[in-house]
TIRO-2110 file (N, C-alpha, C; in Angstrom, 1 decimal):
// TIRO-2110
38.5, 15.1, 6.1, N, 1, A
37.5, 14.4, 6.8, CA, 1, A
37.3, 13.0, 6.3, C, 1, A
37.3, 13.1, 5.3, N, 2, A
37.1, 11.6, 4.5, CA, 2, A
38.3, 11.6, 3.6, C, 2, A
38.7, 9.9, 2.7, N, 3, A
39.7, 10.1, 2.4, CA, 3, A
39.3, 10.2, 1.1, C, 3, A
40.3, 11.2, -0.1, N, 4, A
40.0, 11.6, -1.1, CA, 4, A
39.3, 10.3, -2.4, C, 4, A
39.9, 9.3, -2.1, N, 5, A
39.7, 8.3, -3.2, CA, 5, A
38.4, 8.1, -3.0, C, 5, A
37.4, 8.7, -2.2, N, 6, A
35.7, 8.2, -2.3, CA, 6, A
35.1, 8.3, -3.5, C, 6, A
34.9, 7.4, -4.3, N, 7, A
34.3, 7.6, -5.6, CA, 7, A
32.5, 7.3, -5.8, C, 7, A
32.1, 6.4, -5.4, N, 8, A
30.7, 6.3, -4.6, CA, 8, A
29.7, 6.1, -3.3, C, 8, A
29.0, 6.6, -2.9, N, 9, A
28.2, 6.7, -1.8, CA, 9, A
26.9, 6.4, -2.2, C, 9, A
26.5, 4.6, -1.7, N, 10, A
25.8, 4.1, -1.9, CA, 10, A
24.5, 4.7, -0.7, C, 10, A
23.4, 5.1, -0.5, N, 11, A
22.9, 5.6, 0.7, CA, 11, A
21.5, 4.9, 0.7, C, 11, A
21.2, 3.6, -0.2, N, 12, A
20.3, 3.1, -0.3, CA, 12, A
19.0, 2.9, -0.1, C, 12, A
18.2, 3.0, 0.5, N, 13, A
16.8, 2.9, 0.4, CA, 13, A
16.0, 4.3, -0.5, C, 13, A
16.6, 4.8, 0.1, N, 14, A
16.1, 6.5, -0.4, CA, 14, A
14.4, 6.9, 0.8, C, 14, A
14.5, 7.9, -0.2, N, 15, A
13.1, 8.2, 0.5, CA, 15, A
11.8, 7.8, 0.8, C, 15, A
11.3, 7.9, 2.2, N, 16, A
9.9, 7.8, 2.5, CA, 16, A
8.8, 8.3, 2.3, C, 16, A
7.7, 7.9, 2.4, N, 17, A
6.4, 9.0, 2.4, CA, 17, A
5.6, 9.2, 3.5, C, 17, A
5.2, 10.2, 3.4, N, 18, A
4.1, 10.6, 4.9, CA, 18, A
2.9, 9.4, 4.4, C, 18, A
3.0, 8.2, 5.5, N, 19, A
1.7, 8.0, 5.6, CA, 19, A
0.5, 8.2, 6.2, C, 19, A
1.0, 8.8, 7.2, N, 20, A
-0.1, 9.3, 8.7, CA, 20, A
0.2, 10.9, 8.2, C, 20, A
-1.0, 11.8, 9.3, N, 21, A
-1.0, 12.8, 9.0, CA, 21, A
-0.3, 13.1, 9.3, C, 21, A
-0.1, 12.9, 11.1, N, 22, A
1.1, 13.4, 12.1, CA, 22, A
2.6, 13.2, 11.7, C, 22, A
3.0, 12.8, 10.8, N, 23, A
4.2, 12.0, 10.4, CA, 23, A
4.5, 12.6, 8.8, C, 23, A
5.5, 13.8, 8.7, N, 24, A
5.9, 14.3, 7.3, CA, 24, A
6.7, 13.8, 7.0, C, 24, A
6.9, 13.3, 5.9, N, 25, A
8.5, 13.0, 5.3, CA, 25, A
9.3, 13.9, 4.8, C, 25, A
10.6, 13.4, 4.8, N, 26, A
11.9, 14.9, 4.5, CA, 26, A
11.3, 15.4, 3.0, C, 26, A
11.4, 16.4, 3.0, N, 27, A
11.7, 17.0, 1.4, CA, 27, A
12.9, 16.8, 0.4, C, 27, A
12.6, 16.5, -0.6, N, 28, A
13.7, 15.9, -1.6, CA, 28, A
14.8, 16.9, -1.5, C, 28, A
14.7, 18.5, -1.3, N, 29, A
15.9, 19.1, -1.3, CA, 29, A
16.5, 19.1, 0.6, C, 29, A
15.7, 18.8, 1.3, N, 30, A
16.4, 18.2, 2.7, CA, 30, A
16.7, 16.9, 2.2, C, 30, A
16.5, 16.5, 1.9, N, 31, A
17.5, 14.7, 1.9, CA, 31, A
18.3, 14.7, 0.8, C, 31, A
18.9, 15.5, 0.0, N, 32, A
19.9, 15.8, -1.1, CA, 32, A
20.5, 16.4, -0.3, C, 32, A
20.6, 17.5, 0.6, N, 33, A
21.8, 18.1, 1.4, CA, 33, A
22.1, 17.7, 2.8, C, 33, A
21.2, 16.6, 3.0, N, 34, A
21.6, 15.4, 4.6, CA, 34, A
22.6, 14.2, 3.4, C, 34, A
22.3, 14.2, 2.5, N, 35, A
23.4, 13.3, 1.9, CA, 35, A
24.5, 14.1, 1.4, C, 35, A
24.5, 15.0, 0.8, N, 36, A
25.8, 15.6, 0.1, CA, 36, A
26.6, 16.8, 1.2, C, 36, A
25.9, 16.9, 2.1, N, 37, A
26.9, 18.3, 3.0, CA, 37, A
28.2, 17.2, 3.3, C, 37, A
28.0, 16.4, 3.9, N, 38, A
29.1, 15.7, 4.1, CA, 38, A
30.7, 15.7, 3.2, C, 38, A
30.3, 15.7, 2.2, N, 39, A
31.1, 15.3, 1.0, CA, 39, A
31.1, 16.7, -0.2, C, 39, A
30.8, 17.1, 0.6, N, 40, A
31.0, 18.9, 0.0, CA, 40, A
32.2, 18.8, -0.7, C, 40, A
33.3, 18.5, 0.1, N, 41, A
34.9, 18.8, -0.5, CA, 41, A
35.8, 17.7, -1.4, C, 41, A
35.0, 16.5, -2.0, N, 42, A
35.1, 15.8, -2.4, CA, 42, A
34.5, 15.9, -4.1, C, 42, A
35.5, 15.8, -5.2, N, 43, A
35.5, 15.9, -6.4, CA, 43, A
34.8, 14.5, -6.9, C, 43, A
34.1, 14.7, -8.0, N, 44, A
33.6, 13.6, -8.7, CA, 44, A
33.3, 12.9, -7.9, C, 44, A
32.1, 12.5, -7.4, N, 45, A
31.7, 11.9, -6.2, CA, 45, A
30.3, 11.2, -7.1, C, 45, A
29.6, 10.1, -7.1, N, 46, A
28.4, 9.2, -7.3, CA, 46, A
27.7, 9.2, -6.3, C, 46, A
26.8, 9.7, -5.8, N, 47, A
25.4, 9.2, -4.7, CA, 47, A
24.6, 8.0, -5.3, C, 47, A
24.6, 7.1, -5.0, N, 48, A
23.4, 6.0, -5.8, CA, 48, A
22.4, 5.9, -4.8, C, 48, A
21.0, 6.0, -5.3, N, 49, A
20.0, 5.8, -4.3, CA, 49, A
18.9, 4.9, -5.1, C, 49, A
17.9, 4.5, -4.6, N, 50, A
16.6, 3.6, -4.3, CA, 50, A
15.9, 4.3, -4.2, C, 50, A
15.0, 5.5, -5.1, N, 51, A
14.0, 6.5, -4.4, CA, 51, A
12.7, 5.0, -4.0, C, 51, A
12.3, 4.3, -5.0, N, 52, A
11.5, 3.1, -5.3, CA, 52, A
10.1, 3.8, -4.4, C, 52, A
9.5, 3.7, -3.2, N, 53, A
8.3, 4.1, -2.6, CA, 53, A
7.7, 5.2, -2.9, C, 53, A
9.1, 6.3, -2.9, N, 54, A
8.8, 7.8, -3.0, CA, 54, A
8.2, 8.3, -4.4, C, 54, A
8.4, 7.2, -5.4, N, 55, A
8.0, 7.7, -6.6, CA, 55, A
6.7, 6.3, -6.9, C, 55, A
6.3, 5.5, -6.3, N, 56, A
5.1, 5.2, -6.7, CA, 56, A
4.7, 4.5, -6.0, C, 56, A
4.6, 4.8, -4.5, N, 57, A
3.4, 4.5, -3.3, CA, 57, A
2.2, 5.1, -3.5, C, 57, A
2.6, 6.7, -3.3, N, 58, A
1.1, 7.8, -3.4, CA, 58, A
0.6, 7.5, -5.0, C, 58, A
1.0, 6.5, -6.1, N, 59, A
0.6, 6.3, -7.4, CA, 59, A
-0.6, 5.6, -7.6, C, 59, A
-0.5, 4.8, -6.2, N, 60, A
-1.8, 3.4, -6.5, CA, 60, A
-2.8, 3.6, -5.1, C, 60, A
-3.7, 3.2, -5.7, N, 61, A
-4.8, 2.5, -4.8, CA, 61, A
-5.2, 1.5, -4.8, C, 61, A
-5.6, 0.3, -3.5, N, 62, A
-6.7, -0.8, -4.2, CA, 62, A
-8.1, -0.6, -3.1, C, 62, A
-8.8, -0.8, -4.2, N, 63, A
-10.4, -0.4, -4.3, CA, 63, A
-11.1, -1.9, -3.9, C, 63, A
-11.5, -1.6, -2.9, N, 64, A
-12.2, -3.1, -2.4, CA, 64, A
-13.6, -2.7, -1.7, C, 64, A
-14.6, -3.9, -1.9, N, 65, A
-15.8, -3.7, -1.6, CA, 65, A
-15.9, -4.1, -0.4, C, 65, A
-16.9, -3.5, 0.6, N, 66, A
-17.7, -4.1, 1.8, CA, 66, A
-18.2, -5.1, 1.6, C, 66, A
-17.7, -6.6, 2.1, N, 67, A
-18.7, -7.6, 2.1, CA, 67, A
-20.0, -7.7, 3.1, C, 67, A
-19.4, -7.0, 4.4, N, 68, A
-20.5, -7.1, 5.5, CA, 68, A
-19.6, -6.5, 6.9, C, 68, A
-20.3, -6.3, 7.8, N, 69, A
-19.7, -5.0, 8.9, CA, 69, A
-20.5, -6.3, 10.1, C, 69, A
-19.4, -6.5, 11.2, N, 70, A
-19.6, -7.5, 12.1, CA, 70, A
-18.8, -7.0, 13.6, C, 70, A
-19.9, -7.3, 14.8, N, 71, A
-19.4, -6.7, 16.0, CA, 71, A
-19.5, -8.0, 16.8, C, 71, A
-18.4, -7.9, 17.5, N, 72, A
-17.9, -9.6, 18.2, CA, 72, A
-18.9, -9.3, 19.4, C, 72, A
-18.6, -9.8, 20.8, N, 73, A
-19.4, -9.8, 21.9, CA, 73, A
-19.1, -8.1, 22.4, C, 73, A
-17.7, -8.0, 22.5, N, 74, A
-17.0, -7.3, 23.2, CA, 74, A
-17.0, -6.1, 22.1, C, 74, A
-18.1, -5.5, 21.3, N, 75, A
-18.3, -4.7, 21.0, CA, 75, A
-16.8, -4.1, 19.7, C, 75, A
-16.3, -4.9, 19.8, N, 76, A
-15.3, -4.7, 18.4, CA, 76, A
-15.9, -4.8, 16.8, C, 76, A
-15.5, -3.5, 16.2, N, 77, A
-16.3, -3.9, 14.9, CA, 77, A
-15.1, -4.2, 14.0, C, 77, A
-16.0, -5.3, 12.9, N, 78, A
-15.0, -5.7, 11.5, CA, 78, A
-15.2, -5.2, 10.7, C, 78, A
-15.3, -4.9, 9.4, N, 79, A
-15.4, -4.6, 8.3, CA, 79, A
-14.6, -5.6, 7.5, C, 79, A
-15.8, -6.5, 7.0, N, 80, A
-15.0, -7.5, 5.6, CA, 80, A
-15.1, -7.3, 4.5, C, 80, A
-13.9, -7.1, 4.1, N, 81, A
-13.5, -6.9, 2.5, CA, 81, A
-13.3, -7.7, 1.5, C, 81, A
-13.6, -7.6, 0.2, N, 82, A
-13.0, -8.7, -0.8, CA, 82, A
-12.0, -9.1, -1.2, C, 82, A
-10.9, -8.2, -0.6, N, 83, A
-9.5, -8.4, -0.5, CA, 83, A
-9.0, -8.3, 0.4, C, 83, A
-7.3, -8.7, 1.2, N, 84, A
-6.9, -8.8, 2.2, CA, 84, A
-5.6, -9.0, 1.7, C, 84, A
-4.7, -9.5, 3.0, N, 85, A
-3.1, -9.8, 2.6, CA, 85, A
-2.4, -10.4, 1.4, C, 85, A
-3.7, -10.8, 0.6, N, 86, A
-2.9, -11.6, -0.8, CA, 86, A
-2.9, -10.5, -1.8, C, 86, A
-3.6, -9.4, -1.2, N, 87, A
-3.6, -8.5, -2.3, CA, 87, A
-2.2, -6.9, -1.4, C, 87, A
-2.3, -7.0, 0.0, N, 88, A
-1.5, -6.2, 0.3, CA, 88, A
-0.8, -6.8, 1.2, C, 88, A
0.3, -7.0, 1.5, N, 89, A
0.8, -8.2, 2.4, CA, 89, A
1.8, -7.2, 3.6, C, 89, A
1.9, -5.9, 3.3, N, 90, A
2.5, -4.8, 4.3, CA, 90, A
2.4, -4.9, 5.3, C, 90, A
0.6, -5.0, 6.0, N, 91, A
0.1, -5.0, 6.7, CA, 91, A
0.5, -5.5, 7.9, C, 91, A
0.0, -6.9, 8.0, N, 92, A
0.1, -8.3, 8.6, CA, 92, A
1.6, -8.5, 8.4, C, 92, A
2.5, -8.4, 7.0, N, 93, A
3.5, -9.2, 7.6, CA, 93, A
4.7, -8.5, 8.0, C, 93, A
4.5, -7.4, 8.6, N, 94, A
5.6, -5.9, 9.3, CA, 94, A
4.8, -4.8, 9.8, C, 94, A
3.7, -4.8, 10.0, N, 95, A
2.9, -3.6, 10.8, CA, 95, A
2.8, -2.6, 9.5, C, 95, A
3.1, -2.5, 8.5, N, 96, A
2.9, -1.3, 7.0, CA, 96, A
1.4, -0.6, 7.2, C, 96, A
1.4, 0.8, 7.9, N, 97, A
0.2, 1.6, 7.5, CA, 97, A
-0.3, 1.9, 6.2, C, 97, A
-1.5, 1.3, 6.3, N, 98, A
-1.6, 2.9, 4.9, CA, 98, A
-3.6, 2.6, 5.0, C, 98, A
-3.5, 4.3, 4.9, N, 99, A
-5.4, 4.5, 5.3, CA, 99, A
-6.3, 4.1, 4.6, C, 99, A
-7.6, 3.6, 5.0, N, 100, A
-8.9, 3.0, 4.4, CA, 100, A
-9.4, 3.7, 4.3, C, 100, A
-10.2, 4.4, 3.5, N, 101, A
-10.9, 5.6, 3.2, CA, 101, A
-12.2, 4.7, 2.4, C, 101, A
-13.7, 5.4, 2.6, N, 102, A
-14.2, 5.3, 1.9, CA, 102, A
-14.2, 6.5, 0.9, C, 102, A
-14.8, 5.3, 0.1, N, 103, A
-14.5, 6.5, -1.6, CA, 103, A
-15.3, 7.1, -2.1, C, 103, A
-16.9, 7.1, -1.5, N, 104, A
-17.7, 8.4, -1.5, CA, 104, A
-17.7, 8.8, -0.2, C, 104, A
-17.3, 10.0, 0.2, N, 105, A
-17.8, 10.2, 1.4, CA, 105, A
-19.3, 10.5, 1.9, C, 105, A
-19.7, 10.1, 3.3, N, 106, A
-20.9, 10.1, 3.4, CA, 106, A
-21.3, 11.3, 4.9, C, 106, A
-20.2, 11.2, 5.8, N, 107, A
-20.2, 12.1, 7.0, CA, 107, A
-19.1, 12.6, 7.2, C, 107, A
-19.1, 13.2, 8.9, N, 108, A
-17.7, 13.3, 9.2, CA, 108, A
-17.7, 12.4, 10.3, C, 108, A
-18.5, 11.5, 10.8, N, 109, A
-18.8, 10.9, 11.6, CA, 109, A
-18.0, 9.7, 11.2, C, 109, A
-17.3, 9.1, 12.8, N, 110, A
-16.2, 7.5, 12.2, CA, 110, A
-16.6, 6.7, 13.7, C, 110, A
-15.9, 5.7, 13.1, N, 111, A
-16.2, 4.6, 13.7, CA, 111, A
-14.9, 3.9, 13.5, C, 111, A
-14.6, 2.7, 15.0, N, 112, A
-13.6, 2.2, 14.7, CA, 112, A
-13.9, 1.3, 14.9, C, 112, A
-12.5, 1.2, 13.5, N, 113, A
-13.4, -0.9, 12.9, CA, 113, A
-11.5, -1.3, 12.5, C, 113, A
-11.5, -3.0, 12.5, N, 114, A
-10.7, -3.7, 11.6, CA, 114, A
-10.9, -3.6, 10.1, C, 114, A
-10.6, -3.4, 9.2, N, 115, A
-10.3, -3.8, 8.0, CA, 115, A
-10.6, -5.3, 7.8, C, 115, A
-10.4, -6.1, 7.3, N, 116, A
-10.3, -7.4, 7.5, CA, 116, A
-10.9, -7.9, 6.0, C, 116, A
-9.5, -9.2, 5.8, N, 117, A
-9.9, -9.7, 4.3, CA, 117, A
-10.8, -11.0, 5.0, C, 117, A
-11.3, -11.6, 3.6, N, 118, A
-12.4, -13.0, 3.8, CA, 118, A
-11.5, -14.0, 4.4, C, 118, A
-10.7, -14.0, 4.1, N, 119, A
-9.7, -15.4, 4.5, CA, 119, A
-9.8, -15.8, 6.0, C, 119, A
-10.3, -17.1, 6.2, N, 120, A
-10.0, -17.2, 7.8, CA, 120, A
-8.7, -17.8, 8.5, C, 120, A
-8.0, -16.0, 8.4, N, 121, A
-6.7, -16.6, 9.0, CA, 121, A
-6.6, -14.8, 10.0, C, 121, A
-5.8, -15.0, 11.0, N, 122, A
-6.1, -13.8, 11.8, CA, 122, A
-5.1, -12.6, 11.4, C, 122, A
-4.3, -13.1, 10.5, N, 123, A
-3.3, -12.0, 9.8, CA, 123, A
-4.2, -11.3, 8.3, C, 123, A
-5.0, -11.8, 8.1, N, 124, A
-5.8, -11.3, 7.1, CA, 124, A
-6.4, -10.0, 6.8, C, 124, A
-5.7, -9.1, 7.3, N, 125, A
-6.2, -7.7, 7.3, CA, 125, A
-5.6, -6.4, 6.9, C, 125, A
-6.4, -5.5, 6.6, N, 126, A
-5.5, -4.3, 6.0, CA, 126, A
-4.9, -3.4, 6.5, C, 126, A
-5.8, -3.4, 8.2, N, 127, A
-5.7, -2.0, 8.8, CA, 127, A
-6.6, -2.4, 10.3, C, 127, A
-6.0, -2.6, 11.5, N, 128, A
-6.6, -2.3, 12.8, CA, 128, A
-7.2, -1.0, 13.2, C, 128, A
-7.9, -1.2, 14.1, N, 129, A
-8.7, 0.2, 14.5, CA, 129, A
-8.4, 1.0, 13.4, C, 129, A
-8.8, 1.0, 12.7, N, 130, A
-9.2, 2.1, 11.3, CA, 130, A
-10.2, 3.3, 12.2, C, 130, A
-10.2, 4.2, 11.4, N, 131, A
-11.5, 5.4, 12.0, CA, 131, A
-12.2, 5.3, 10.9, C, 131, A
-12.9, 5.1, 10.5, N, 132, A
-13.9, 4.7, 9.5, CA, 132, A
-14.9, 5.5, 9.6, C, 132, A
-15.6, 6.0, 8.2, N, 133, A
-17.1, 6.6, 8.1, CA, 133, A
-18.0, 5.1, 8.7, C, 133, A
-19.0, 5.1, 8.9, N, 134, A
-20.0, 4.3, 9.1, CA, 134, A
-20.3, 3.2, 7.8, C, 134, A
-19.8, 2.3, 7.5, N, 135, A
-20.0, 2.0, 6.3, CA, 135, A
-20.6, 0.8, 6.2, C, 135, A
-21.2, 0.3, 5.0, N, 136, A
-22.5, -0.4, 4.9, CA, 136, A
-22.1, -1.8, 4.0, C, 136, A
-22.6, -2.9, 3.5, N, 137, A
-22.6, -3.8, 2.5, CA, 137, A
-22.5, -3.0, 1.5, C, 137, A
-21.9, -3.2, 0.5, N, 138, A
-21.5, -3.0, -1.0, CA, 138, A
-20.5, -1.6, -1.1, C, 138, A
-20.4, -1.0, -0.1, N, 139, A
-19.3, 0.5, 0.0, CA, 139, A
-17.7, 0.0, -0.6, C, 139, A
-17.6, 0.9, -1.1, N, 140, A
-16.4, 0.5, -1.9, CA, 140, A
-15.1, 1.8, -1.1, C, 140, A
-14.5, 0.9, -0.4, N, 141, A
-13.3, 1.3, 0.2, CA, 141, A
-11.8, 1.9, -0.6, C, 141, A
-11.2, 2.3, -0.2, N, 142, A
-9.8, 2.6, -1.0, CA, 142, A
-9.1, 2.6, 0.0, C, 142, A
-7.7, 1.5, -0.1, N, 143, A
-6.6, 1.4, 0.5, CA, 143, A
-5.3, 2.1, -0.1, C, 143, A
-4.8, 3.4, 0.4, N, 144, A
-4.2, 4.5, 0.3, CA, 144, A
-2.5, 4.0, 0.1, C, 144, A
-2.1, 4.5, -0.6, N, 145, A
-0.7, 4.3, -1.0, CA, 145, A
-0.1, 3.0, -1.3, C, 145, A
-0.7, 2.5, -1.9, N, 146, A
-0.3, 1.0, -2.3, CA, 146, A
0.4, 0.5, -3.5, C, 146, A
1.4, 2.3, -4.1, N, 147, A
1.4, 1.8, -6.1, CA, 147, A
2.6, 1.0, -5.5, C, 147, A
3.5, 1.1, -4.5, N, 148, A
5.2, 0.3, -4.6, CA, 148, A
4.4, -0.9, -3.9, C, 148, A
3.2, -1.4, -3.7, N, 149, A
3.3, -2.6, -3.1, CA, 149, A
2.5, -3.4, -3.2, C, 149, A
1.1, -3.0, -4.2, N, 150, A
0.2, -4.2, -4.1, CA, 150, A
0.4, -4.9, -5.4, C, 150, A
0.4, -4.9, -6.5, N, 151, A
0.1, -6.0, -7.7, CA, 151, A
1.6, -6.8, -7.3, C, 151, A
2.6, -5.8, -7.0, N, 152, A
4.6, -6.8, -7.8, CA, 152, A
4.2, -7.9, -6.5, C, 152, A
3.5, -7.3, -5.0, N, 153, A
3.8, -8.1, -4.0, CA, 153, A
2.8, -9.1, -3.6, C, 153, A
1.6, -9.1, -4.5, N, 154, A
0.4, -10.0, -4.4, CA, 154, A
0.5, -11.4, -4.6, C, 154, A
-0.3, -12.0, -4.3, N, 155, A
-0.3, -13.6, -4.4, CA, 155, A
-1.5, -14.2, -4.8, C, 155, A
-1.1, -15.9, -5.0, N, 156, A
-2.2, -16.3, -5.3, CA, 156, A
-3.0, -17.2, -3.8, C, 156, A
-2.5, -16.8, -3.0, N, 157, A
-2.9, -17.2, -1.7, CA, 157, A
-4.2, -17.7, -1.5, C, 157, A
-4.3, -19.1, -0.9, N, 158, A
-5.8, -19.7, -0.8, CA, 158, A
-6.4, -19.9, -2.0, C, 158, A
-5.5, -19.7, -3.5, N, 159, A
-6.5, -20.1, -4.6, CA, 159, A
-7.6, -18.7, -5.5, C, 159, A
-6.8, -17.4, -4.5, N, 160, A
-7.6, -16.7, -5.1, CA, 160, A
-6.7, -15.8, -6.1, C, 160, A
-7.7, -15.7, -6.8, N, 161, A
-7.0, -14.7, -8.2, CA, 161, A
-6.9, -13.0, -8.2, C, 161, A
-5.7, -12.6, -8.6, N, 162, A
-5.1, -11.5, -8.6, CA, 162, A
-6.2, -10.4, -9.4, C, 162, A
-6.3, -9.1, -8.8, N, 163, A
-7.8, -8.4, -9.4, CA, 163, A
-6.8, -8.0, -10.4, C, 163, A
-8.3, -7.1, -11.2, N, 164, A
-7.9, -6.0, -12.3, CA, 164, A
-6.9, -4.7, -11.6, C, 164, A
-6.1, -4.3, -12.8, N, 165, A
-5.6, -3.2, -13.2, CA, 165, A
-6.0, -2.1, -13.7, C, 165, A
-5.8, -1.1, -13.4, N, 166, A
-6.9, 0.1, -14.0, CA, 166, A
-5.9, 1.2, -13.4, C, 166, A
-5.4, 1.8, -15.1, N, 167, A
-4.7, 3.1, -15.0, CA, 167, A
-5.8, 4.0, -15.0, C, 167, A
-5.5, 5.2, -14.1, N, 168, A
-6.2, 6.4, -14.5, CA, 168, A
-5.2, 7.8, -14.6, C, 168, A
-5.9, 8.8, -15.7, N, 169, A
-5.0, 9.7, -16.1, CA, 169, A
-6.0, 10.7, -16.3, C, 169, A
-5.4, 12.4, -16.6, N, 170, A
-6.1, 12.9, -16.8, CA, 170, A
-7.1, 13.0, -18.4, C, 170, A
-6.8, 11.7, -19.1, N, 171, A
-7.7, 11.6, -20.7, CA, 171, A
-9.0, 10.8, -19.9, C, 171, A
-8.8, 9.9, -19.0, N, 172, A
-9.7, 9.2, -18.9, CA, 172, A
-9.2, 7.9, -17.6, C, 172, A
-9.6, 6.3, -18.1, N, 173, A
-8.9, 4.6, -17.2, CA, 173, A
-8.7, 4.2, -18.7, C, 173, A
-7.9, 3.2, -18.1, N, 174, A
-8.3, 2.2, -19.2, CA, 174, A
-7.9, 0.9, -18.1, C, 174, A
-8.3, -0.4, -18.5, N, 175, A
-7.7, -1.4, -18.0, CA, 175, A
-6.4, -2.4, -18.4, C, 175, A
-4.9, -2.4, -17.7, N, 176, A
-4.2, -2.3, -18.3, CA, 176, A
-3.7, -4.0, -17.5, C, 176, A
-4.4, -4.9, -17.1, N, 177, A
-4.3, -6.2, -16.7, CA, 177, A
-5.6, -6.6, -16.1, C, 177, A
-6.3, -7.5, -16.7, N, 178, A
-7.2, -7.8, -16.5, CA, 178, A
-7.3, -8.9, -15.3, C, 178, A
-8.6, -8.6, -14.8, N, 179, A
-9.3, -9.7, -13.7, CA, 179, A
-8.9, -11.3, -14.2, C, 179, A
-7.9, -11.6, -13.2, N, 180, A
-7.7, -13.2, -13.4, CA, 180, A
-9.1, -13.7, -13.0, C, 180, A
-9.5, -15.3, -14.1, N, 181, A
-10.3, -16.0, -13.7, CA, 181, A
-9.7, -17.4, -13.1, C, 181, A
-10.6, -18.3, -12.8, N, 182, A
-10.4, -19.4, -12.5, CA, 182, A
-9.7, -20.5, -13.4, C, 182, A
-9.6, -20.2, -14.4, N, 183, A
-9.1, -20.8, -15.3, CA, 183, A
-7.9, -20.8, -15.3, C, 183, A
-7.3, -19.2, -15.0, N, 184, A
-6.1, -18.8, -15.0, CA, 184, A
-5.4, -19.6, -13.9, C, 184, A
-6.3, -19.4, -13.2, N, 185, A
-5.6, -19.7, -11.8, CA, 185, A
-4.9, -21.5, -11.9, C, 185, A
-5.7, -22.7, -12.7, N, 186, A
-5.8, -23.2, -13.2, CA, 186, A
-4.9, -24.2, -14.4, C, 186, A
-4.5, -23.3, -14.3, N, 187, A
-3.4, -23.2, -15.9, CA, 187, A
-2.6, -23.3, -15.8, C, 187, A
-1.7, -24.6, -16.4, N, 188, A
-0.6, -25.1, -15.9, CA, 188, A
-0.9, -26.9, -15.1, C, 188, A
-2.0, -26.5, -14.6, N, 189, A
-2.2, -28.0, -13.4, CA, 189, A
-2.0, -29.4, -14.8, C, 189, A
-1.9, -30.1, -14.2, N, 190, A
-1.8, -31.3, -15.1, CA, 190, A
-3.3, -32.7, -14.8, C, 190, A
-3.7, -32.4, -13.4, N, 191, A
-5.0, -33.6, -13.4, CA, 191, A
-5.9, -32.7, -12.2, C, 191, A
END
């Protein structure tokens, strides 16, 4: 079927994750036999893969507060956050899901709202029509699966500074990159 001299099979990206409910991703022992049945009869054979999302998307969260909840004329609601695309840039710049949950729950009652960072720019957002609890000034949100993509892909966009880090485990957190200040941001300028 194939010719004997195949010595590696590059298959690159690797695996996905379920980000929606409706939407499962393969299981590791289905996507090891969608790659190797092929090559069943082939000796000493290399698969190289990229698991990279599959092992630390579901790792991270970022934790952002309600700045304030805002309905246009046309009855559209916002939800402004203290972070936005400089902190997850998925979003806005390739359609990249990933759910806004508040992080106490309060009902089972939702509402649809934008996500939306402070920046006034219209790509500034985490998440369209979100189903949202009802949520208030100072609620502190969690944006879901973000360990492969928010600190390596952040920026310092518009001047703002990159948040804290904060490992959690089962001993306890610690903080393992501290909240840039202004200074930071700073640092380096010459006048």
């Amino acid at each position: 079927m194939y010719p004997c001299n195949i010595k590696y099979v590059d298959v690159g990206g690797g695996l996905g994750i379920s980000y929606k409910e409706e939407h499962t991703a393969v299981s590791v022992q289905e996507y090891a036999s969608l790659i190797t049945e092929p090559f069943k009869d082939i000796q000493d054979i290399t698969f190289i893969l990229e698991p990279g999302r599959f092992l630390t998307a579901q790792a991270g969260i970022l934790v952002t507060r309600v700045q304030y909840v805002k309905e246009n004329l046309y009855g559209k609601r916002f939800v402004i956050v203290d972070t936005g695309m400089r902190h997850l840039i998925r979003p806005p710049l390739y359609g990249g899901y990933h759910s806004v949950i508040l992080v106490r729950k309060k009902s089972d009652d939702r509402i649809k709202a934008d996500a939306v960072g402070p920046i006034c720019e219209s790509t500034d957002f985490l998440g369209k029509e979100c189903l949202l609890e009802e949520v208030c000034q100072d609620d502190l949100l969690a944006v879901t699966d973000t360990g492969a993509y928010g600190i390596v892909l952040a920026s310092h966009y518009n001047s703002h500074s990159l948040p804290v880090e904060v490992l959690v485990d089962s001993a306890g957190f610690k903080v393992i990159r501290r909240r840039e200040t202004y200074e930071d941001l700073l640092y380096g300028e010459l006048t």
